[in-house]
N, C-alpha and C positions, 0 to 999 in steps of 0.2 A: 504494500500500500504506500503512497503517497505521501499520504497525508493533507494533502490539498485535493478537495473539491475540484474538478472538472468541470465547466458550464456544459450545457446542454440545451441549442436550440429549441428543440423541436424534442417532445420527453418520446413520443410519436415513434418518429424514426428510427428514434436513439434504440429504441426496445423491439422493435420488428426486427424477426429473427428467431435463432434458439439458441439458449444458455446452459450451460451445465450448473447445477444447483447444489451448494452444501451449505445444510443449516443443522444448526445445534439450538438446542432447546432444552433447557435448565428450568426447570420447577422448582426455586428456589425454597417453598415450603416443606417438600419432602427429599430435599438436599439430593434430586436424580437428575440425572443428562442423558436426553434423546437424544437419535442421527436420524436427520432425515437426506440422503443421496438420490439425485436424479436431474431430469431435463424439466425446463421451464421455453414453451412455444409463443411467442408472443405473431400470429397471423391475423389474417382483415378479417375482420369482422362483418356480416351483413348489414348495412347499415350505417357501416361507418366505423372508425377506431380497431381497437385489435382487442382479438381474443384470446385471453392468458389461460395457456393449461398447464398444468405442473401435476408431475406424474413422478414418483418413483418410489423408497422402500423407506419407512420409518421404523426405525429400531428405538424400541421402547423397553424396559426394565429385561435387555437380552431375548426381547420376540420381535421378528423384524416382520412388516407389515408391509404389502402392497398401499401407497398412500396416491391422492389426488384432490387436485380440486381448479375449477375454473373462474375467472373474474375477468370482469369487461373492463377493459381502458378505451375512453372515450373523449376525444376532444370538447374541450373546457373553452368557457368563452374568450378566453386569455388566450391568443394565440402562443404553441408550444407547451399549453399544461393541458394538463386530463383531469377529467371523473374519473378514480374508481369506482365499479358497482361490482355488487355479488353476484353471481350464474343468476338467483331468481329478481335481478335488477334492484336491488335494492341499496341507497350506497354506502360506500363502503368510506372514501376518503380521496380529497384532493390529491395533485398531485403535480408541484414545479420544480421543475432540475435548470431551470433556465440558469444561475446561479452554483447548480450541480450538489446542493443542499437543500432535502426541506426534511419538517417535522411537519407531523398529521398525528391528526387525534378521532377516537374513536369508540364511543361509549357502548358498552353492550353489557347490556342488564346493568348490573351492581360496577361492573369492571369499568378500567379505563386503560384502553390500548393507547399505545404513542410507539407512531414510528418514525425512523431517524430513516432517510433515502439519504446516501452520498455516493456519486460517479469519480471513480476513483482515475478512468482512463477509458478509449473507446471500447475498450475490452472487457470492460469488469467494473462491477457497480455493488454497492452491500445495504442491508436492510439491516438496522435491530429493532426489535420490536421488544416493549418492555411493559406487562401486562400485572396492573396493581387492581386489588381489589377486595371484597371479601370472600367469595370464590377462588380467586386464584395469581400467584404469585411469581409469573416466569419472565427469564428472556428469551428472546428468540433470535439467533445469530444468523446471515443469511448472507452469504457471498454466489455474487453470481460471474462468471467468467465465459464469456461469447463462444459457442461452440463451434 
């Protein structure tokens, strides 16, 4: 890493494509650490924007799991930033790299998700995700590196 932010016109183009994907996931309350490995597809979406799918195995307390899930990136009135939304459109969290730095927030139920997006190079960008609440207490570590 860097260390320095990468601007990023267009968050758009930047992400069309596939990414090899490693995230670690710490459950800080029960002091345990997932692996989740695999590919994340960012293609056109009907309609407009791209379709985020991420697909591979989560290994959890040593049982490793076929994992997935899908979310829309969709052009934001800001030109170069996006809506996230969930598969059943629902949203999820803004989203500007114009700068190559944001924070998003994200309330669900009791909890309150915050993620940190920084593009570290054209090749590789990293997510943490740090999930406070009284349900649940993780980080979610998430490098992605252009395949």
């Amino acid at each position: 890493m860097t260390g320095e932010a990468w601007p990023v016109p267009d968050v758009l183009a930047y992400l069309a494509g596939s990414w090899r994907v490693e995230r670690t996931v710490r459950d800080r309350a029960e002091d345990l650490t997932g692996v989740f490995t695999g590919t994340t597809r960012f293609t056109a979406a009907a309609g407009g924007g791209l379709l985020h799918v991420e697909s591979g195995v989560f290994t959890w307390r040593g049982v490793a799991r076929p994992a997935e899930r899908t979310l829309r990136f969709l052009p934001d009135a800001t030109p170069g930033t996006a809506v996230v939304r969930f598969a059943d459109g629902r949203f999820f969290h803004g989203l500007d790299l114009r700068g190559g730095h944001h924070v998003a927030d994200h309330p669900c139920s009791a909890d309150l998700y915050r993620g940190e997006f920084t593009v570290d190079a054209a090749d590789r960008w990293r997510t943490v995700w740090r999930v406070r609440g009284p349900a649940k207490d993780l980080v979610l570590a998430t490098e992605y590196h252009r395949a």
